[in-house]
N, C-alpha and C positions, 0 to 999 in steps of 0.2 A: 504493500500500500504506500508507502512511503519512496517508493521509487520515483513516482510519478511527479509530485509538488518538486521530490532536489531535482529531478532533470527538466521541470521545466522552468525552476530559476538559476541552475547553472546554463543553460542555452540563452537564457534573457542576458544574464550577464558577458556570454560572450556578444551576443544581438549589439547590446547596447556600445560597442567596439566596432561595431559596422554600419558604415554609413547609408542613409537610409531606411536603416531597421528599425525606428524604434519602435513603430504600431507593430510590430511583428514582436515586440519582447514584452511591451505592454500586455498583449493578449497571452502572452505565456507564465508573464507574471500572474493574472488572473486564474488561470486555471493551474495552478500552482495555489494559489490561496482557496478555488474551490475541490482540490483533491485534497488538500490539508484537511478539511473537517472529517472524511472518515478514517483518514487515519491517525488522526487523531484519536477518534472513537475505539477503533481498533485497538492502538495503546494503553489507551484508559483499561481498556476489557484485561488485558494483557498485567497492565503494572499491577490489578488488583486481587491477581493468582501467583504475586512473589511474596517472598519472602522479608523482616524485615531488612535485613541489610542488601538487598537487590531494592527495595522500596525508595529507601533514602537516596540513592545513584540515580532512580527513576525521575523524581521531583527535579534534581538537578536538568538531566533531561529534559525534561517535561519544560522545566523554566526557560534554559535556553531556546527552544525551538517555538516557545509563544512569544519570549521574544523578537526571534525572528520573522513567524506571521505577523505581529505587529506592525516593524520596520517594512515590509511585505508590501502591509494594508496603505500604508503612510504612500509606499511608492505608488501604488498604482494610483491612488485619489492623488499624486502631483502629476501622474504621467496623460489622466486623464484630461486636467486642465492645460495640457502640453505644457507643461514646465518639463520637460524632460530630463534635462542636466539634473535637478534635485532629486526627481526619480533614480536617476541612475546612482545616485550616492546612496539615498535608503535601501536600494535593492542592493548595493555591494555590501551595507551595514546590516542586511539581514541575512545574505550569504553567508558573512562571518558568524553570524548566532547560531543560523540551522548547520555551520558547520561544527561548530563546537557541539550543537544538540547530538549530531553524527557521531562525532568523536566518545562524548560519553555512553549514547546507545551501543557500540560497535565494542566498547571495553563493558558493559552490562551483558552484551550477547555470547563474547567470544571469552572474558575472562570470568564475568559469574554466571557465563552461560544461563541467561535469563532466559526459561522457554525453551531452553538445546540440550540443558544436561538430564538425562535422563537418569541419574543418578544422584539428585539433588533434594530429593525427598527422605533418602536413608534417614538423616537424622532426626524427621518429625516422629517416622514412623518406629524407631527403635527403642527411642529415647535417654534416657543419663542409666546410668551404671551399670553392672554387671550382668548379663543372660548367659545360660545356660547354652551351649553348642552342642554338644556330644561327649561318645566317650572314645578317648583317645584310639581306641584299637578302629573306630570305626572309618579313620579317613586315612591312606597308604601313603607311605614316604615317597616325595619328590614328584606328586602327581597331583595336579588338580583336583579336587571335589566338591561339588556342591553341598552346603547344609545351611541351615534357617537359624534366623535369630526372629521367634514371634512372625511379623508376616515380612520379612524381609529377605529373599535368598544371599547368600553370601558364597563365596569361593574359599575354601580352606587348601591349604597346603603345607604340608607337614614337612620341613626339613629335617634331614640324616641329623642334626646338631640337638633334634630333642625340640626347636620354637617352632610355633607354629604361626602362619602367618593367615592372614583375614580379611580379605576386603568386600564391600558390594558386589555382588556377581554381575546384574547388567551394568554395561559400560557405559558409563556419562555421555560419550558421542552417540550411537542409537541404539543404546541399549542389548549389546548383541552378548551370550554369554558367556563370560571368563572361564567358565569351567570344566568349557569344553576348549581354552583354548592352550598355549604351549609356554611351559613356564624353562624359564632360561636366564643365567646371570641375574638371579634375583631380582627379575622383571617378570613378568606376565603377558601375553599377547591375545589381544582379542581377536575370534576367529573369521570376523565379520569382515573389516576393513583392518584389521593392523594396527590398532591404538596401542601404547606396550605402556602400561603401570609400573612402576613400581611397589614392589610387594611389601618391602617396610614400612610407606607411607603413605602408597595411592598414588604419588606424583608423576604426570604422564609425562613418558621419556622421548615418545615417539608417535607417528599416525597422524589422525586426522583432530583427534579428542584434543578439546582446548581446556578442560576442566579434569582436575585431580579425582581419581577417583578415593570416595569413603572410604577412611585402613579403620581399623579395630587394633585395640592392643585385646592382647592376651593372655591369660593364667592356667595351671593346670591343677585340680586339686583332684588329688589321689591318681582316677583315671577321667576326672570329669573337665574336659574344655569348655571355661567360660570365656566370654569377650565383652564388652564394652568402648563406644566410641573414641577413638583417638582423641587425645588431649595432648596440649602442646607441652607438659610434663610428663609424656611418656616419650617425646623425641630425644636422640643421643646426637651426640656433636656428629658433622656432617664425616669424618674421619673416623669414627665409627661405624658408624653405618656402613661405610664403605670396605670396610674390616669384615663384616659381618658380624659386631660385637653388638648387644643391649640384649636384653631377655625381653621378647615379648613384644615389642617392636613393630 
């Protein structure tokens, strides 16, 4: 939806550089101001199914780019009295807003994967502290398997050292499932398109996935594996991790 308003006040603004154009970027300006109101709508639908910290990145959003329909509106009601030159300063003054609106949408889309990660619900649905996994005989060394935390699946993998490691089974880019895919240098590869995890922390090393996938830390009591969502005191220095050293990790 949004395609349509930036391409036709990035084409006004180059119009307005060609002589002769300007009823020709006037009219694009225009329909640029009336594609903005459904996508606008669209947005609204959208901001109001995140979470809070994708909510607050949104507002920003949201602010810059009604700033720039504003700047927008200004231009056309000067382009329409043919003032055209001040037209053409609001419409470059509004370029800069809806592009900063761009910039912040585009790091909401691809870095908190607003609406793309399919893996971003894990922690409504899991919740704080400790669940019950299984019991350790039940999942094989150095091989993927699938097991549940409540309604969540998750991918288990039992390394030869005794830790066992946990993350989200579907994969934050579309959801395809870790558990069935190939675990290698203490990464993970989904078998859909190639996104590779890291299996200490979720952190995507590789592919297409632009979001971390969910890690769980881990405990073992007797023969019972519990887990619980990663928390930034269960991270070890990064020269650790690299070692293969923390417990549970």
């Amino acid at each position: 939806m949004v395609q349509l308003p930036l391409g036709s006040w990035m084409s006004a603004a180059v119009l307005d550089f060609v002589p002769g154009r300007q009823r020709a970027a006037r009219t694009l300006v225009g329909v640029g101001l009336v594609a903005a109101l459904p996508a606008a709508a669209v947005g609204w639908t959208d901001w109001a199914e995140l979470r809070r910290p994708q909510m607050r990145v949104g507002l920003v959003h949201a602010a810059s780019n009604a700033v720039g329909v504003a700047f927008y509106g200004v231009s056309f009601a000067a382009r329409a009295r043919g003032r055209f030159a001040r037209g053409r300063l609001w419409g470059l003054a509004g370029l800069a807003a809806v592009s900063v609106g761009g910039a912040v949408g585009g790091h909401m889309a691809f870095r908190q994967a607003s609406g793309a990660n399919h893996a971003e619900h894990v922690a409504e649905l899991v919740g704080d502290g400790w669940h019950p996994l299984g019991d350790l005989a039940d999942f094989p060394v150095g091989a993927p398997a699938r097991g549940r935390l409540g309604d969540v699946s998750v991918v288990v993998v039992r390394e030869s050292s005794g830790t066992v490691r946990v993350l989200a089974d579907r994969c934050s880019h579309m959801g395809g499932p870790l558990s069935e895919g190939e675990v290698a240098e203490g990464c993970i590869r989904c078998p859909w398109h190639g996104s590779t995890f890291r299996l200490s922390d979720g952190w995507n090393t590789a592919g297409p996935a632009t979001a971390a996938q969910p890690a769980f830390t881990t405990r073992i009591t007797g023969t019972l594996i519990e887990a619980r969502l990663q928390h930034l005191s269960d991270k070890v220095p990064p020269t650790a991790a690299a070692s293969g050293e923390g417990n549970g990790w």
